[in-house]
C-alpha positions in Angstrom: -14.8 -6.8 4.7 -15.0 -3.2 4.3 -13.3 -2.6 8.0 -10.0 -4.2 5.6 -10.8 -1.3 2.8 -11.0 1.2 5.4 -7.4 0.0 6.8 -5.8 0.0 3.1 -7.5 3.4 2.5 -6.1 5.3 5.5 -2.6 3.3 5.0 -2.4 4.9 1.2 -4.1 8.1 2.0 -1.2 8.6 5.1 1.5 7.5 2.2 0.2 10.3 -0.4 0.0 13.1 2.5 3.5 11.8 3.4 2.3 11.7 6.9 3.8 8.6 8.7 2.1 8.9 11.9 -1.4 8.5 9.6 0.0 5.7 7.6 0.6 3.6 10.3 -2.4 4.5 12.7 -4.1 1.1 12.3 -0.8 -0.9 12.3 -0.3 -3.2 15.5 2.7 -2.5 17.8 4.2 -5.9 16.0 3.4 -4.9 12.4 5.7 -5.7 10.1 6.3 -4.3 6.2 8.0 -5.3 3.5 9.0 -1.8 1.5 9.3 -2.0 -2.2 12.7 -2.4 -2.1 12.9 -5.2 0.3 13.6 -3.4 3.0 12.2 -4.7 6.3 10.7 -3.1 9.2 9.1 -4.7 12.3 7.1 -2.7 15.2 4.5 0.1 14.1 7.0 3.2 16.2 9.9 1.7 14.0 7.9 1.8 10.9 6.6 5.4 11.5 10.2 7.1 12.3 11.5 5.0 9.5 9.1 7.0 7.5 8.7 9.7 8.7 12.6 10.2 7.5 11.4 9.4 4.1 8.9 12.0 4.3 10.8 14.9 5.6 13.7 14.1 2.8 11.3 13.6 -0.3 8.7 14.0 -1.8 7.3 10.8 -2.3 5.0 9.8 -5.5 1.6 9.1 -4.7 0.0 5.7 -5.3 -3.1 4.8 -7.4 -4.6 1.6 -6.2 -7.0 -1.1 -7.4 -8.0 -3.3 -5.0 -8.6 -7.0 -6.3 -9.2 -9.3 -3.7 -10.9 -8.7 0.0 -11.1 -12.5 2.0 -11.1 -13.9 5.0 -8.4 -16.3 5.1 -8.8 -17.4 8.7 -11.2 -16.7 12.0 -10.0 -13.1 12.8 -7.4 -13.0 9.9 -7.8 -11.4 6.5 -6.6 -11.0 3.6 -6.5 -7.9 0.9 -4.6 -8.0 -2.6 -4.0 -4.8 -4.8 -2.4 -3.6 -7.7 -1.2 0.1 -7.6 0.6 2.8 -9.7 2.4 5.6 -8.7 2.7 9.5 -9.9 5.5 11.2 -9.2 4.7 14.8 -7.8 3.0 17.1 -10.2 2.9 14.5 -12.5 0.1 13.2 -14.5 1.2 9.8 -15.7 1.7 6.6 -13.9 5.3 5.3 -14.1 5.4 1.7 -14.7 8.3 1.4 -13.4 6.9 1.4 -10.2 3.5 -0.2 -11.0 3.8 -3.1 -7.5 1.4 -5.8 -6.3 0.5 -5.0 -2.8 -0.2 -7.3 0.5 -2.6 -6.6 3.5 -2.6 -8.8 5.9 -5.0 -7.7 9.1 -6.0 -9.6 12.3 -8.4 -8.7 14.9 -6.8 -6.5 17.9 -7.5 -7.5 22.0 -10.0 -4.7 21.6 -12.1 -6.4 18.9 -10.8 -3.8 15.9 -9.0 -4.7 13.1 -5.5 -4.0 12.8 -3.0 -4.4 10.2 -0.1 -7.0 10.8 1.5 -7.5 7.5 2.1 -4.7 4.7 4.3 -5.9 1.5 4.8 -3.9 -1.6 6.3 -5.9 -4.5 7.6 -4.5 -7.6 5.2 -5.7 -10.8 8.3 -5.8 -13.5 6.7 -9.3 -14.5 9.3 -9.5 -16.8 8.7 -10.7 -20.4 4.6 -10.2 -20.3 4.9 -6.2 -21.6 1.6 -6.7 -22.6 0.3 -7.0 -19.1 2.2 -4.4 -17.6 1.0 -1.9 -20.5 -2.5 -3.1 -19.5 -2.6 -3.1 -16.2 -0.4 0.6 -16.6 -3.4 1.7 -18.7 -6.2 0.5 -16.6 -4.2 2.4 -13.6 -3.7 5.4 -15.7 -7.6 5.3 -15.9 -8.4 5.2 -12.5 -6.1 7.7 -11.6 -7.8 10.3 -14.1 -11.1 8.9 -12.7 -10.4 10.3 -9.6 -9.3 13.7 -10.3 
């Protein structure tokens, strides 16, 4: 399954360059996201203008990820899971306000590749278990100083 890491990889690295056209290279023309506010976009050109706009306006944190869960969930359908963090630009902390649970869902193109169909990030507030979201914050925190 690591063609599905590779995907995720090259998603998140286009998000922290805040390069649209590298976020969505591996999407297919009917991708679809769900953005971490709910907002919902559908066809991989409407997904790259629509951030490309966020890009040219901000500057967007970057994410910190830990992938939990890689699977097959079907012939030529899979499946990847992750929990992420984000630091806000020049920052050195990860705001859990933003930690989210992430969806990948990828099927295999008419060309044999992988491509990914579904993207959803969901806000982690899981409200009442602070304990969690200080834990998973740290564990975050700790693979975001890993990798500097």
């Amino acid at each position: 399954m690591e063609a599905i890491r590779l995907l995720y990889q090259n998603l998140i690295a286009g998000w922290n360059a805040g390069d649209a056209a590298a976020m969505t290279g591996d999407f297919a023309d009917d991708a679809e996201i769900v953005g971490f506010d709910g907002t919902e976009m559908s066809g991989r050109e409407q997904i790259a203008a629509y951030l490309a706009g966020i890009f040219a306006n901000h500057k967007v944190a970057s994410y910190v990820t830990l992938v939990r869960e890689v699977r097959t969930i079907a012939p030529g359908v899979a499946l990847l899971r992750a929990e992420v963090g984000m630091v806000p630009p020049g920052g050195a902390k990860i705001n859990p306000a933003t930690n989210a649970v992430q969806t990948l869902v990828a099927a295999v193109a008419r060309d044999g590749g992988w491509k990914v169909a579904l993207f959803q990030n969901t806000p982690a507030a899981w409200h009442g278990r602070e304990d969690e979201v200080k834990a998973l914050t740290a564990e975050l925190q700790e693979a975001f100083e890993g990798s500097r």
